[in-house]
C-alpha positions in Angstrom: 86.7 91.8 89.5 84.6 92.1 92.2 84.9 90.0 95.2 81.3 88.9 95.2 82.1 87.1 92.4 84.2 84.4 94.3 80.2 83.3 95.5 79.9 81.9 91.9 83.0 81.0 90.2 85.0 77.7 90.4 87.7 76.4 88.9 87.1 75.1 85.0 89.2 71.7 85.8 87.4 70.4 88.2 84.6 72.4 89.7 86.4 72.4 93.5 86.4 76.4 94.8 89.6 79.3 94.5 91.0 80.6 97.1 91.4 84.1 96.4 95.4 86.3 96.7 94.5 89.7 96.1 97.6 91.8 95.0 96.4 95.1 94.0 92.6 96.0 95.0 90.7 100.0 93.9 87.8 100.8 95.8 86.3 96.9 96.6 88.0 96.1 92.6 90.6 93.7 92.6 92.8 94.5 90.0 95.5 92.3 90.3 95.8 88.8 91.8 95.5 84.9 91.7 92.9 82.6 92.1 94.2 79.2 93.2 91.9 75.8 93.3 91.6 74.1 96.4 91.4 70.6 94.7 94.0 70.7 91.7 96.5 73.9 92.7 96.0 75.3 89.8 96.5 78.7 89.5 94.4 81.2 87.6 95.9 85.0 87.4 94.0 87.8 87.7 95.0 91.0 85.3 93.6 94.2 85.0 90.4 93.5 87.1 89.9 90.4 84.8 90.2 86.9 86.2 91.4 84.6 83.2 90.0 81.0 84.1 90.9 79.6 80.4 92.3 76.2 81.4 96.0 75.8 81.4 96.2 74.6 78.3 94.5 77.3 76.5 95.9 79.7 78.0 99.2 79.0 76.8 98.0 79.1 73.1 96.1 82.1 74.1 99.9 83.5 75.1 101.7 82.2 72.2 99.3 83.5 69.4 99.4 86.9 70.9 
């Protein structure tokens, strides 16, 4: 993901901005991390470069049908 990106994503709940944690970042791509809402708290990981904004509770069947 790059981090120009953060100008024009929000959080899928309620529209408020993420606050960006970068955990692992190649050459300006962040590869691993977590986007976290300023509003709601939720928390939206970041895996392999892709940030997974599916709202919580799809992203739990998401998990369990894998």
């Amino acid at each position: 993901m790059k981090e120009s990106l953060m100008d024009v994503i929000c959080c899928p709940l309620d529209k408020a901005d993420l606050e960006l944690d970068v955990d692992e970042r190649d050459d300006g791509e962040i590869l691993e991390g977590t986007l976290t809402c300023t509003e709601c708290g939720e928390v939206y990981p970041i895996e392999d470069g892709i940030p997974n904004l599916l709202p919580p509770d799809m992203r739990e069947e998401e998990e369990t049908a894998a």
